[in-house]
N, CA, C and O atoms as a Tinker XYZ file with bonds, in Angstrom:
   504  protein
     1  N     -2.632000  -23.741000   19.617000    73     2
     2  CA    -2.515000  -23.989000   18.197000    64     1     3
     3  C     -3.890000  -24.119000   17.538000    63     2     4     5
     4  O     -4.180000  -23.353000   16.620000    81     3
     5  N     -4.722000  -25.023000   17.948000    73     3     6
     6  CA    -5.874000  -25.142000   17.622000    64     5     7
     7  C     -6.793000  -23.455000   17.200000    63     6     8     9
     8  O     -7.330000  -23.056000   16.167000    81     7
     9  N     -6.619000  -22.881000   18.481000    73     7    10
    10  CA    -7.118000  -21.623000   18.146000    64     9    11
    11  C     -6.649000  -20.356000   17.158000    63    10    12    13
    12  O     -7.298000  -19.353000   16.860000    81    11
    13  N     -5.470000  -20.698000   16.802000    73    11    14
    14  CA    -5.285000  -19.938000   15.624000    64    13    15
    15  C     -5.501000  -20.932000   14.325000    63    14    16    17
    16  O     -5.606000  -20.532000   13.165000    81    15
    17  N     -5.542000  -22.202000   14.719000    73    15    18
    18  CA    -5.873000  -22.760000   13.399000    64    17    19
    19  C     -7.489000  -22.145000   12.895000    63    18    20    21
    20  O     -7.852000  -21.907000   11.743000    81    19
    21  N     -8.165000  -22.013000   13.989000    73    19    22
    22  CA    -9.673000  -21.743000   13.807000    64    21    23
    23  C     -9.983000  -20.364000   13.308000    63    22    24    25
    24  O    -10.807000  -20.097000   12.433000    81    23
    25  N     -9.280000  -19.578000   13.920000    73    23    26
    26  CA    -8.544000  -18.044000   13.273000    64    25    27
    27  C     -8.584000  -17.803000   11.751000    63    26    28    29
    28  O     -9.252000  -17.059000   11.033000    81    27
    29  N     -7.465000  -18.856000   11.497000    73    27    30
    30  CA    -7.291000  -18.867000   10.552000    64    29    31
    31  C     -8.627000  -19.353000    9.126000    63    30    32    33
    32  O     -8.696000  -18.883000    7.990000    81    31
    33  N     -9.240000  -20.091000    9.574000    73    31    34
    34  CA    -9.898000  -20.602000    8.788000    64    33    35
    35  C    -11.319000  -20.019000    8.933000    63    34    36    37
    36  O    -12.193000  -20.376000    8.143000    81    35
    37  N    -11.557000  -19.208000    9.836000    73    35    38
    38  CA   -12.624000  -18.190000    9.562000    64    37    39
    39  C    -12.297000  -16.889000    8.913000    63    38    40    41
    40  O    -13.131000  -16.175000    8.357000    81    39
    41  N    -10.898000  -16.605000    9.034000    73    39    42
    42  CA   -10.681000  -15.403000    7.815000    64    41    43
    43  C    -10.159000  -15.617000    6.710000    63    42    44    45
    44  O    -10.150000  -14.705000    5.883000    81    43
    45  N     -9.586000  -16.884000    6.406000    73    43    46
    46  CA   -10.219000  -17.286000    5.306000    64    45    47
    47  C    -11.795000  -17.283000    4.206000    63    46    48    49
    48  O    -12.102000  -17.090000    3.030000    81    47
    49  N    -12.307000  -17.564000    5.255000    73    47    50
    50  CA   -14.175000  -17.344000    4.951000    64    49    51
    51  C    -14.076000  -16.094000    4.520000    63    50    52    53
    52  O    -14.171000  -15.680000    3.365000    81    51
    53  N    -13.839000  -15.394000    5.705000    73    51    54
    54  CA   -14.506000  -14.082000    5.914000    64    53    55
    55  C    -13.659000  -13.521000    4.695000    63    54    56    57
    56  O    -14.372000  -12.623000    4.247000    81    55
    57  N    -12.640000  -13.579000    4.015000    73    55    58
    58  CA   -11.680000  -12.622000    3.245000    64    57    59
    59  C    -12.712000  -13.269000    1.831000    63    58    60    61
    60  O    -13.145000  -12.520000    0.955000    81    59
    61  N    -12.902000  -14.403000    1.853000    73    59    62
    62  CA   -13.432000  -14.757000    0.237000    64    61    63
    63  C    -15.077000  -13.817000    0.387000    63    62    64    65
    64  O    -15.462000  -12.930000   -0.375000    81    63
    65  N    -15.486000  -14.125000    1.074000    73    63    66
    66  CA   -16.982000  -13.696000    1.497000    64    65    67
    67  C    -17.071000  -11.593000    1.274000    63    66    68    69
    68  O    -18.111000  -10.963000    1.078000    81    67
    69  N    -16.143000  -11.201000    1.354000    73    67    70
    70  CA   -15.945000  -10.091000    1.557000    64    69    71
    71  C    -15.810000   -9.824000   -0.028000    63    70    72    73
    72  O    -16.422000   -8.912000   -0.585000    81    71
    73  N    -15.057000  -10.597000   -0.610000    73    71    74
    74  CA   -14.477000  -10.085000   -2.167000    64    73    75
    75  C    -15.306000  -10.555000   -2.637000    63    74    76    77
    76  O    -15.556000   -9.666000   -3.450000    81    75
    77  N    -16.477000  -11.772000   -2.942000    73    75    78
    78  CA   -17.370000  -11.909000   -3.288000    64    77    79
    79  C    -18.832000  -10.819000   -3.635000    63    78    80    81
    80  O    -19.419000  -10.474000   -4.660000    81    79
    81  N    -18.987000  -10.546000   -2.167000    73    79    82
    82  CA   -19.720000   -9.545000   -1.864000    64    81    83
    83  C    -19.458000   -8.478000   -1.815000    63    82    84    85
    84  O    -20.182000   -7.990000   -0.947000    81    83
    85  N    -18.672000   -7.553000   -2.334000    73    83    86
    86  CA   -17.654000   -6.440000   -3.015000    64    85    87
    87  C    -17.838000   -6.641000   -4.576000    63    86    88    89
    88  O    -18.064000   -5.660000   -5.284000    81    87
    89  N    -17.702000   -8.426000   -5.326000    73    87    90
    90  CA   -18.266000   -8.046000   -6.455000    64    89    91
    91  C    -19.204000   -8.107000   -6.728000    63    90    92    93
    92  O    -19.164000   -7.679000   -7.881000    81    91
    93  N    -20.468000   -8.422000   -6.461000    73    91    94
    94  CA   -21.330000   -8.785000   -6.682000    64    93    95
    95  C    -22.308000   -7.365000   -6.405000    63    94    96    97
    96  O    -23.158000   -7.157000   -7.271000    81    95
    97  N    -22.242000   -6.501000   -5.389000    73    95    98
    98  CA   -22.227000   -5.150000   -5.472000    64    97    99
    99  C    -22.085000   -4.420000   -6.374000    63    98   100   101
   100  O    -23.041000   -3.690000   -6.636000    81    99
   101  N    -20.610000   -4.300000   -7.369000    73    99   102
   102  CA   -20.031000   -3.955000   -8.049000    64   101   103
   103  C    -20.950000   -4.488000   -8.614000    63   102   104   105
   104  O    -21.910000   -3.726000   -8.722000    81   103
   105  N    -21.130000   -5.631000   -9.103000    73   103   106
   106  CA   -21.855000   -6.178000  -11.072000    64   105   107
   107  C    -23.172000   -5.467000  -10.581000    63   106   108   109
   108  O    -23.905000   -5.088000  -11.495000    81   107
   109  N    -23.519000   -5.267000   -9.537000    73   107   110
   110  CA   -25.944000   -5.314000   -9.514000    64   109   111
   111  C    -25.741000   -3.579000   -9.919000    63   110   112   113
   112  O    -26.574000   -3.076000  -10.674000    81   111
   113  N    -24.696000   -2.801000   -9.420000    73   111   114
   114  CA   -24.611000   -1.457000   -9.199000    64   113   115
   115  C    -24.169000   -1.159000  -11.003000    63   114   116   117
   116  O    -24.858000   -0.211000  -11.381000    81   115
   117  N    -23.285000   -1.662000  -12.125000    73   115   118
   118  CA   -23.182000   -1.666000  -13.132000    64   117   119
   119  C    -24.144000   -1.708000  -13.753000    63   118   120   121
   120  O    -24.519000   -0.782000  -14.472000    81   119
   121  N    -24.865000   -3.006000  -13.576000    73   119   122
   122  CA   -26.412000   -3.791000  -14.720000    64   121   123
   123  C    -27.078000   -2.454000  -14.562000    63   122   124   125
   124  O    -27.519000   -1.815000  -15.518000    81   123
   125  N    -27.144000   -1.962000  -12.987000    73   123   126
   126  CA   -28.222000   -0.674000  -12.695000    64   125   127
   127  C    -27.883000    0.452000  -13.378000    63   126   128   129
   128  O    -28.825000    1.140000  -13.769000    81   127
   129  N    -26.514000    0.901000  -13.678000    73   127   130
   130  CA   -25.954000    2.316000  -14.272000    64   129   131
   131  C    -25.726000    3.177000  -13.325000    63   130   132   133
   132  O    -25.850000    4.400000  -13.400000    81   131
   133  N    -25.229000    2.243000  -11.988000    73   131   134
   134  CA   -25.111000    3.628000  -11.207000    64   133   135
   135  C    -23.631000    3.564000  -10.515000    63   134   136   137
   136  O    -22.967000    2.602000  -10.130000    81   135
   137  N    -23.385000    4.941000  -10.511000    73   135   138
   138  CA   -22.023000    5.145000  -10.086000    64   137   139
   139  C    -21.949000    6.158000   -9.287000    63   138   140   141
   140  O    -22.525000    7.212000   -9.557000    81   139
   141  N    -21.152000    5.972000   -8.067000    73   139   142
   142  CA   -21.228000    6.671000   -7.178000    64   141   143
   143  C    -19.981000    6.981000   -6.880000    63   142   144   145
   144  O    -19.299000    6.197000   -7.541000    81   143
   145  N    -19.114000    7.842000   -6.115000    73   143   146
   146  CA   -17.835000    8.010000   -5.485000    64   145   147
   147  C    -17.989000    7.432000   -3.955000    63   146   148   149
   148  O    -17.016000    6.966000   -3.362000    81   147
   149  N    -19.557000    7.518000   -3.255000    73   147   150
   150  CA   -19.314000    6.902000   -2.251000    64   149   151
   151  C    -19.260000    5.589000   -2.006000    63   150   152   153
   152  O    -20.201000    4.863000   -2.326000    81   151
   153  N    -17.978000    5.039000   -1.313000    73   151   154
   154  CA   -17.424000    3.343000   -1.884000    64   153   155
   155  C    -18.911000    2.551000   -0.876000    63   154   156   157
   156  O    -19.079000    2.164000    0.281000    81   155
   157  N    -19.506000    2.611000   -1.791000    73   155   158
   158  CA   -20.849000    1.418000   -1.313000    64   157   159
   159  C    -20.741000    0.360000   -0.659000    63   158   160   161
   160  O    -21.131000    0.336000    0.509000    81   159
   161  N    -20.221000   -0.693000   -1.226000    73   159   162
   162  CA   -19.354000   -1.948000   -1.009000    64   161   163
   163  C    -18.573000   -2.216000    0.057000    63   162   164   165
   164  O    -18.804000   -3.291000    0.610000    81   163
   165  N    -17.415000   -1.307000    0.658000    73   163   166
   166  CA   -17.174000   -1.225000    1.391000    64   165   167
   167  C    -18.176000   -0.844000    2.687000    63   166   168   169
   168  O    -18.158000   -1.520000    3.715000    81   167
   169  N    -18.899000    0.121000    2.542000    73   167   170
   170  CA   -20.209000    0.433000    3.367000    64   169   171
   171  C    -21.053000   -0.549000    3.623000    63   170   172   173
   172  O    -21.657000   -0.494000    4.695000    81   171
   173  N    -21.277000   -1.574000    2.796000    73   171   174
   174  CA   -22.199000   -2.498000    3.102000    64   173   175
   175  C    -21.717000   -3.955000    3.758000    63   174   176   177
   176  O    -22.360000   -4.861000    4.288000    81   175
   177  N    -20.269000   -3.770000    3.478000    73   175   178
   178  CA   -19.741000   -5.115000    4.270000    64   177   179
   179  C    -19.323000   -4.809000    5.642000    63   178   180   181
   180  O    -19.505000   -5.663000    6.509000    81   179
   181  N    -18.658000   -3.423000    6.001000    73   179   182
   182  CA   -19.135000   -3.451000    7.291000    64   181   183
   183  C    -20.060000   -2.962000    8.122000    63   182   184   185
   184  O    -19.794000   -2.711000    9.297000    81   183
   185  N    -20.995000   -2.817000    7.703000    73   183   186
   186  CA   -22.410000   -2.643000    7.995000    64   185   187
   187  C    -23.089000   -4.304000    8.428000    63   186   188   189
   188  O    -23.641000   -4.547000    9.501000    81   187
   189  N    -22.922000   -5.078000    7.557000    73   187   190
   190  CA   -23.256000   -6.392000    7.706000    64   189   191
   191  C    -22.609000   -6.883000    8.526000    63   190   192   193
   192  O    -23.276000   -7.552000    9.315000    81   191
   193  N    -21.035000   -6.843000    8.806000    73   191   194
   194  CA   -20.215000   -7.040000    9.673000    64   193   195
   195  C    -20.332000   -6.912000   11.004000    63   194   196   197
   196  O    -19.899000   -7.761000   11.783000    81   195
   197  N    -20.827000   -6.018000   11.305000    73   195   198
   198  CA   -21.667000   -5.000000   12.313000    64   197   199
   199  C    -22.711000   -5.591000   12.767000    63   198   200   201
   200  O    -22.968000   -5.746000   13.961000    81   199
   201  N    -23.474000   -6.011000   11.697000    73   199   202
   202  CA   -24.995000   -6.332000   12.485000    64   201   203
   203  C    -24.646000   -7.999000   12.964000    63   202   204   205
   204  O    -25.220000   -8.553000   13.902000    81   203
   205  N    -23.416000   -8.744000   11.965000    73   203   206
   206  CA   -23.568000   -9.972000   12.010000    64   205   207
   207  C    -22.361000  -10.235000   13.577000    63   206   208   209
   208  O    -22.113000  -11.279000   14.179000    81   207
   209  N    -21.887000   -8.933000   13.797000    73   207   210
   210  CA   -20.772000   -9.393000   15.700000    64   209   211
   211  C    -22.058000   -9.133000   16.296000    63   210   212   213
   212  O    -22.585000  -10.009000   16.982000    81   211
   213  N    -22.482000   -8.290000   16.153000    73   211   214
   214  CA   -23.760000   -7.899000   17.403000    64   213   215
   215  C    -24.112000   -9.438000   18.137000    63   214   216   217
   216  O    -23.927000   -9.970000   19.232000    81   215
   217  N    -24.994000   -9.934000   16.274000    73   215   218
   218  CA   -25.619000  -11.013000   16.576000    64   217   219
   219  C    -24.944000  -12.178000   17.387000    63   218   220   221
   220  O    -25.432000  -12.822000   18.316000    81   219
   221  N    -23.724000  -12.292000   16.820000    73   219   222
   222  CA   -22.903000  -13.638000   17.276000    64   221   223
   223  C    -22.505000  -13.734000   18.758000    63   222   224   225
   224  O    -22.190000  -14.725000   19.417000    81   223
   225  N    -22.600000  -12.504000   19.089000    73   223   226
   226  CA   -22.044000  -12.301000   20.122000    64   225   227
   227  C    -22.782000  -12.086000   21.635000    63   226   228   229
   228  O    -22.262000  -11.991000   22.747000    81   227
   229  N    -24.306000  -12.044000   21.196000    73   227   230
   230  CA   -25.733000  -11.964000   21.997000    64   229   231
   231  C    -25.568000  -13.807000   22.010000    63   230   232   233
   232  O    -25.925000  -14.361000   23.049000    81   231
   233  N    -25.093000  -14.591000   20.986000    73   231   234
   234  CA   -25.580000  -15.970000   21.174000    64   233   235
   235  C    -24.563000  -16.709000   22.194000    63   234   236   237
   236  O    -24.629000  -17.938000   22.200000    81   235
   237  N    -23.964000  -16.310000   22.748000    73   235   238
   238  CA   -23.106000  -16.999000   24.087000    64   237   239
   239  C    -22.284000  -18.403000   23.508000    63   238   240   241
   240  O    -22.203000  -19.537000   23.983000    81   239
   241  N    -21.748000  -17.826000   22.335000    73   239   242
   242  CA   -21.181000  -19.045000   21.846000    64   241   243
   243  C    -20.045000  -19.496000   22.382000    63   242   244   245
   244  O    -19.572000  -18.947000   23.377000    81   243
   245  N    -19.406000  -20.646000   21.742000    73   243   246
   246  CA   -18.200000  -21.553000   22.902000    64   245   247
   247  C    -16.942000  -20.788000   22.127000    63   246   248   249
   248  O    -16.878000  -20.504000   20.931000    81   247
   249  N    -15.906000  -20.527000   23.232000    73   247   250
   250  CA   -14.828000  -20.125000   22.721000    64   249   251
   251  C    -13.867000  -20.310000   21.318000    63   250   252   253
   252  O    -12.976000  -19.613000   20.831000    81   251
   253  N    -14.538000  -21.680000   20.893000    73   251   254
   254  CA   -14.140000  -22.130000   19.766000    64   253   255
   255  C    -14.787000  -21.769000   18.534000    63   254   256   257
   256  O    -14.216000  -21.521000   17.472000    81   255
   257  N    -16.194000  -21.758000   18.789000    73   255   258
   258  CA   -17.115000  -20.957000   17.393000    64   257   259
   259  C    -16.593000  -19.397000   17.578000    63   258   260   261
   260  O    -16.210000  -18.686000   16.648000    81   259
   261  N    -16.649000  -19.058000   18.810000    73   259   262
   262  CA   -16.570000  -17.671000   19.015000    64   261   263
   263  C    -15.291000  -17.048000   18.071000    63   262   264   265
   264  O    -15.547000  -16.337000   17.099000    81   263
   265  N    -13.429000  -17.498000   18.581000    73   263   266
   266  CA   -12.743000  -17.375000   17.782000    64   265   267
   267  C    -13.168000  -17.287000   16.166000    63   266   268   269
   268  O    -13.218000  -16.253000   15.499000    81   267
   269  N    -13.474000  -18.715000   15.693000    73   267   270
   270  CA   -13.816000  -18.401000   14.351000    64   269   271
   271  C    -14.627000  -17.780000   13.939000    63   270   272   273
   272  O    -14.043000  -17.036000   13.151000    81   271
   273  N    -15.813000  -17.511000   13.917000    73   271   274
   274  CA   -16.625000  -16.507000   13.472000    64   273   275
   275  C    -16.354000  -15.409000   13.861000    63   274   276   277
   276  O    -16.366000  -14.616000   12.919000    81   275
   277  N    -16.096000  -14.932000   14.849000    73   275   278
   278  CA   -15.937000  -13.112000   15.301000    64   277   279
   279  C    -14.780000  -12.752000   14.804000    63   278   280   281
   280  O    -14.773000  -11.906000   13.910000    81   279
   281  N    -13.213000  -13.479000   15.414000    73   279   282
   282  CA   -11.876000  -13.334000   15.030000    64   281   283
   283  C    -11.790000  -13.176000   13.580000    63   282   284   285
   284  O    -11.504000  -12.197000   12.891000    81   283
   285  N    -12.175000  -14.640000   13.220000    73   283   286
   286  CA   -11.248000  -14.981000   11.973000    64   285   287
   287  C    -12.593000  -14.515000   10.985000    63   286   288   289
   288  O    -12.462000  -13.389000   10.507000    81   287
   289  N    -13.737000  -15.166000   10.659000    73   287   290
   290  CA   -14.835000  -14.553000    9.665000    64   289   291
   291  C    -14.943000  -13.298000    9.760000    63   290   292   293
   292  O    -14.396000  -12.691000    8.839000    81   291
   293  N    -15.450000  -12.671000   10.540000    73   291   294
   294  CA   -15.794000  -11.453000   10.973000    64   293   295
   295  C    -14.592000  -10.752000   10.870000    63   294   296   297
   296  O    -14.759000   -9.657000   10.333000    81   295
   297  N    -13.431000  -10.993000   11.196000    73   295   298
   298  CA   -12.303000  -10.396000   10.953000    64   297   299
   299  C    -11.286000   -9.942000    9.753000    63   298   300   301
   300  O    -10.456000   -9.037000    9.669000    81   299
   301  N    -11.811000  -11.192000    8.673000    73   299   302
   302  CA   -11.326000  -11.191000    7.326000    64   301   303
   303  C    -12.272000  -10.521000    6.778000    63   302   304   305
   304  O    -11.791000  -10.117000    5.719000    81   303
   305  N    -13.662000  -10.048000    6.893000    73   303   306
   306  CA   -14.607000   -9.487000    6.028000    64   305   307
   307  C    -15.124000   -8.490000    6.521000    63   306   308   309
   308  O    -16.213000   -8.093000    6.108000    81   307
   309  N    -14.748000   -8.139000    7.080000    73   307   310
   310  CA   -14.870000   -6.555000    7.506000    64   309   311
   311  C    -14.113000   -5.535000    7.340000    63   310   312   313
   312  O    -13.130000   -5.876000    7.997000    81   311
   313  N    -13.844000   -4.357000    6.853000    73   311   314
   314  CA   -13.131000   -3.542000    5.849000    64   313   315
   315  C    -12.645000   -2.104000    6.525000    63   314   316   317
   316  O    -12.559000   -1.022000    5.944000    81   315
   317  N    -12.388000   -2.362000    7.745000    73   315   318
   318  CA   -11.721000   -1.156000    8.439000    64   317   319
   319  C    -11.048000   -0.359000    8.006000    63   318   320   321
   320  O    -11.459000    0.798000    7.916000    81   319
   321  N     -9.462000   -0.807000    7.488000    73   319   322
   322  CA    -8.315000   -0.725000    6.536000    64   321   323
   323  C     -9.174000    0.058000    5.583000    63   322   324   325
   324  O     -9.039000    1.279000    5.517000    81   323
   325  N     -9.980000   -0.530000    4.900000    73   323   326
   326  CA   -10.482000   -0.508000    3.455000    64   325   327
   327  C    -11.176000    1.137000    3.726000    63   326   328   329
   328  O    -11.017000    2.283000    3.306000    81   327
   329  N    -11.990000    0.419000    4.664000    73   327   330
   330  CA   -13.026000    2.020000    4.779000    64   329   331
   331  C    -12.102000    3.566000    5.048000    63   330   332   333
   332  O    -12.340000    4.684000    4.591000    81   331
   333  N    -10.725000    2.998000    6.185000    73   331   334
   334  CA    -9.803000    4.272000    6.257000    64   333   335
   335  C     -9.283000    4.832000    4.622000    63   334   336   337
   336  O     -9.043000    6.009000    4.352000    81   335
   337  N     -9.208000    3.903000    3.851000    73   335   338
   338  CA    -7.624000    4.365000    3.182000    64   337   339
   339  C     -9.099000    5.100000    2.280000    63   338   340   341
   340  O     -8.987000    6.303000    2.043000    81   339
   341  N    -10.569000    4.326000    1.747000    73   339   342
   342  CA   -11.321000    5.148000    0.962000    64   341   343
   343  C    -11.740000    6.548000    1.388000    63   342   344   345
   344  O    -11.721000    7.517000    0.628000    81   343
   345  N    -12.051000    6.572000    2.432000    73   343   346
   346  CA   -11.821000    8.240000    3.128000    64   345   347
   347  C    -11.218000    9.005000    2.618000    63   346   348   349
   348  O    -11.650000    9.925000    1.923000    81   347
   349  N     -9.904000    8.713000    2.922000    73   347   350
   350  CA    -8.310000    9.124000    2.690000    64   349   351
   351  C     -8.474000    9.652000    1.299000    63   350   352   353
   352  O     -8.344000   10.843000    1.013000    81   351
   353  N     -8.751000    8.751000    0.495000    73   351   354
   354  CA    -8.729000    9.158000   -0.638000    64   353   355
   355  C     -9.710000   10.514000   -1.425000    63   354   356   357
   356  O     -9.359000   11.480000   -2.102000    81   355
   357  N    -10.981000   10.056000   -0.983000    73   355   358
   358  CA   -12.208000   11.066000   -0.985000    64   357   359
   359  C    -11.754000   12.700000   -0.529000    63   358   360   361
   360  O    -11.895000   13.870000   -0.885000    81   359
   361  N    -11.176000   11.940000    0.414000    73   359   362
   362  CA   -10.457000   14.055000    0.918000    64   361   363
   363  C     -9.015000   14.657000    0.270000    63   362   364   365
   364  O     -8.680000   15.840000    0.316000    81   363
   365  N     -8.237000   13.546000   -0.349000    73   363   366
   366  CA    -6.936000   13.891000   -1.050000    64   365   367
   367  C     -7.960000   14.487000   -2.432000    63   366   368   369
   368  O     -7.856000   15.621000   -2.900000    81   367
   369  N     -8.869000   13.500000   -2.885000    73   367   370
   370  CA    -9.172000   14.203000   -3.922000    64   369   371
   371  C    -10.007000   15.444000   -3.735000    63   370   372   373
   372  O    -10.458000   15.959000   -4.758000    81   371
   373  N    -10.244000   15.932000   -2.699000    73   371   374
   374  CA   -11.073000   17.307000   -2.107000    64   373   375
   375  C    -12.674000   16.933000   -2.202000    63   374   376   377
   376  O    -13.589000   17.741000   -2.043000    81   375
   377  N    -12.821000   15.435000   -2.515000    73   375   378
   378  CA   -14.640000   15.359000   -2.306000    64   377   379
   379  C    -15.126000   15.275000   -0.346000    63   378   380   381
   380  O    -15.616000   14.405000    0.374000    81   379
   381  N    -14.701000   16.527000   -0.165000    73   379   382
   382  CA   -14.680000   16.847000    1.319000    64   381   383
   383  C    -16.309000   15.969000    1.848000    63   382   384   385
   384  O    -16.494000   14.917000    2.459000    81   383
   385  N    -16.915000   16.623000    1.477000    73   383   386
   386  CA   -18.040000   16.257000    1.964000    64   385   387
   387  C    -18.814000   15.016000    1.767000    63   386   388   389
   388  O    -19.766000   14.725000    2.491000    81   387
   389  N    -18.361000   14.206000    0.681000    73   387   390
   390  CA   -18.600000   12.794000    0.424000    64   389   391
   391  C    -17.813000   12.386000    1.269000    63   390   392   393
   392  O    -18.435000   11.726000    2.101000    81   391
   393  N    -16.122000   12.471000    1.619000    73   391   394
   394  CA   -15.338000   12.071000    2.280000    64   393   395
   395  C    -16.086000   11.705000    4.345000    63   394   396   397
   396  O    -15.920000   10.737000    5.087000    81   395
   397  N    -16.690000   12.737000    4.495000    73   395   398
   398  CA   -16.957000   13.490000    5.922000    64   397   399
   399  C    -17.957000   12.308000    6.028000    63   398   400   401
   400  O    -17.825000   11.388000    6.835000    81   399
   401  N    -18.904000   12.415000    5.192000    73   399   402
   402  CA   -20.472000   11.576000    4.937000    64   401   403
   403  C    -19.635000    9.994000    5.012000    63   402   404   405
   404  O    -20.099000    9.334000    5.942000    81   403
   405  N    -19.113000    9.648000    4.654000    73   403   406
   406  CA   -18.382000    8.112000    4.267000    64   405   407
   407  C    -18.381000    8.131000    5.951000    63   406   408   409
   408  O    -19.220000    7.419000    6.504000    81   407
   409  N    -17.361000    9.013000    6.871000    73   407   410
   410  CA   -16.782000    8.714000    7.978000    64   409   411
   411  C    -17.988000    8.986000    9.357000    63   410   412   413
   412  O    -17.865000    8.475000   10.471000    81   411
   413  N    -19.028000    9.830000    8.967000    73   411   414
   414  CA   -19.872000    9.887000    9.865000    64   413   415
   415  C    -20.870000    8.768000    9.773000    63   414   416   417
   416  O    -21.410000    8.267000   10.759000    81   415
   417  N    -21.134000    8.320000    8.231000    73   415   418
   418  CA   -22.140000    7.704000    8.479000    64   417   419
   419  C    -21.971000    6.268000    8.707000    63   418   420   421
   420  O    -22.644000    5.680000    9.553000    81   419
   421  N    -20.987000    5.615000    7.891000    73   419   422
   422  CA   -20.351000    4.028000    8.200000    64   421   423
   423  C    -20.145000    4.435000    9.938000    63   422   424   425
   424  O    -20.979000    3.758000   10.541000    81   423
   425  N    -19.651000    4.960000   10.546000    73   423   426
   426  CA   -19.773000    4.778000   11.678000    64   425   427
   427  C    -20.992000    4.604000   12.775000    63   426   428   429
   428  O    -21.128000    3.744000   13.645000    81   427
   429  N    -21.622000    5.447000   12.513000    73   427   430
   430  CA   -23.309000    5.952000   13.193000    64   429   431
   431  C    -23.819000    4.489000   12.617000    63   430   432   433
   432  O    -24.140000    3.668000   13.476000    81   431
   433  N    -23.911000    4.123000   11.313000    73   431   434
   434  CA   -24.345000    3.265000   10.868000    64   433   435
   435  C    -24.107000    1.503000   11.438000    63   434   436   437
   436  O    -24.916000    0.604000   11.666000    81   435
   437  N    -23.163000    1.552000   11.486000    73   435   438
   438  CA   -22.151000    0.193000   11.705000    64   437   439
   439  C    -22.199000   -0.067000   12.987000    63   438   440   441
   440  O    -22.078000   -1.120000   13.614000    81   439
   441  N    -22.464000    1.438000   13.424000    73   439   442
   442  CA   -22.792000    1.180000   15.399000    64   441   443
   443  C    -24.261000    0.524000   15.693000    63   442   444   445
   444  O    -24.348000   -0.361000   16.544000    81   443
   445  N    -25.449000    0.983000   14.955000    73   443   446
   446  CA   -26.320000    0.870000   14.616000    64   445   447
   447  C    -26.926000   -0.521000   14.389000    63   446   448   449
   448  O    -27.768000   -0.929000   15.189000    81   447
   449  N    -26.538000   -1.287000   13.323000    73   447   450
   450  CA   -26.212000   -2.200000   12.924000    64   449   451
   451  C    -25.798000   -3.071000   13.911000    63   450   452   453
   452  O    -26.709000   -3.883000   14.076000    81   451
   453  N    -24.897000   -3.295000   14.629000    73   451   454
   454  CA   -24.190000   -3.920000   15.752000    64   453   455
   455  C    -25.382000   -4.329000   17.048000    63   454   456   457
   456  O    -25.732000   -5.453000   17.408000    81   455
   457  N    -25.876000   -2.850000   17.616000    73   455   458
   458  CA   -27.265000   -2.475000   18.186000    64   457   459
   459  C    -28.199000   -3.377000   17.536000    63   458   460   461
   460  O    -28.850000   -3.927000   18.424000    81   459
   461  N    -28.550000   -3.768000   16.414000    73   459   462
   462  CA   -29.903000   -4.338000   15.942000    64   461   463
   463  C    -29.152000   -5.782000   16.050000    63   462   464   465
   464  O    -29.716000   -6.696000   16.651000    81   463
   465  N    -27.866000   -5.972000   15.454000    73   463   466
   466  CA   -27.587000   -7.434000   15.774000    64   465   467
   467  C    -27.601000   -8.197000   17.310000    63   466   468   469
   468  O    -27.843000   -9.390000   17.491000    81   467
   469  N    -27.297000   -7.248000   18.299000    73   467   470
   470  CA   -27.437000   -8.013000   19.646000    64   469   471
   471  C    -28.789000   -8.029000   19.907000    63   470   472   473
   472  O    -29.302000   -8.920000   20.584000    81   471
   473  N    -29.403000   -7.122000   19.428000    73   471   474
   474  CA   -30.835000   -7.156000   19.733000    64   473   475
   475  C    -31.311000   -8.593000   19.273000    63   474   476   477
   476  O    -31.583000   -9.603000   19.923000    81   475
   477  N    -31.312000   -8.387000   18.245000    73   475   478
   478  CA   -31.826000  -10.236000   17.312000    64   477   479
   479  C    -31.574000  -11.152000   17.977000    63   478   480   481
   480  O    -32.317000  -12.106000   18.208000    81   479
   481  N    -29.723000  -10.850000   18.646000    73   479   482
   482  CA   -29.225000  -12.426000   18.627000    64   481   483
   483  C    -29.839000  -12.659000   20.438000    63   482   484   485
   484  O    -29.949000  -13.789000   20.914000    81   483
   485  N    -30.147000  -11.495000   21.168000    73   483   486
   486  CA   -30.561000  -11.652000   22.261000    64   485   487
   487  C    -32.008000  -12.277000   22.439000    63   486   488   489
   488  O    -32.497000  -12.746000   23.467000    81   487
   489  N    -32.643000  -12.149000   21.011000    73   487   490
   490  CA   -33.943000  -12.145000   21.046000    64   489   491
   491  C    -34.090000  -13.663000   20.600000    63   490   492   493
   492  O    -35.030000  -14.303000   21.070000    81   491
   493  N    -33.208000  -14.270000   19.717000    73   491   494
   494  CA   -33.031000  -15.756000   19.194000    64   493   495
   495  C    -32.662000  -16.455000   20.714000    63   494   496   497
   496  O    -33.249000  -17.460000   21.114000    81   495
   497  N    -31.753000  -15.863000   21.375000    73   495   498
   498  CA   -31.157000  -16.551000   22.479000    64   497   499
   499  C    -32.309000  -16.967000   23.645000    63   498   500   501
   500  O    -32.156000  -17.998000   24.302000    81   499
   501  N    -33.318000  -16.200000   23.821000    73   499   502
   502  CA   -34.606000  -16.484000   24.982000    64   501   503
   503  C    -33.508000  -15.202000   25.811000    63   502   504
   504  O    -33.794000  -14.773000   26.929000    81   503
């Protein structure tokens, strides 16, 4: 019980943290005038997502931080779902090649990302 309570209350985090940082994207990318079809926002939360399991996960944490932060934070704010269905959409509307670019590069990227986070968190760890 405990452990889905902890579940729970890191994707909690992670779901507000995600829509936060989705708008706040949104408003800096407005003030700037720039508009893009490729969903940014989504790109950048799991990108961060990415670098921030790497890290957590180089730090040998206790089953109990571990659940909440990786499961439940990491789990509510990271945009898998999100990143499929924007794809989806990019190629229904025939922006083939924005579509392709979204799916090659959040991936390459996010792998990437992940790579630099264990690196860090291995490097914080001794």
């Amino acid at each position: 019980m405990t452990n889905l309570i902890l579940a729970g209350l890191g994707g909690c985090v992670g779901a507000m943290a995600r829509v936060g940082l989705n708008g706040a994207i949104a408003r800096a990318m407005d003030r700037a005038g720039f508009w893009s079809a490729f969903p940014i926002a989504t790109f950048c939360v799991n990108a961060l997502g990415s670098l921030l399991i790497g890290f957590l996960l180089a730090l040998n944490l206790t089953q109990s931080l571990r659940i909440f932060f990786v499961a439940g934070a990491l789990g509510g704010f990271t945009t898998f779902s999100t990143f499929s269905y924007d794809t989806l959409q990019l190629l229904l509307a025939r922006e083939f090649a924005i579509g392709v670019l979204n799916a090659v590069l959040s991936v390459c990227a996010c792998m990437l990302f992940c790579y630099a986070g264990l690196l860090a968190g291995r490097a914080l760890a001794g």
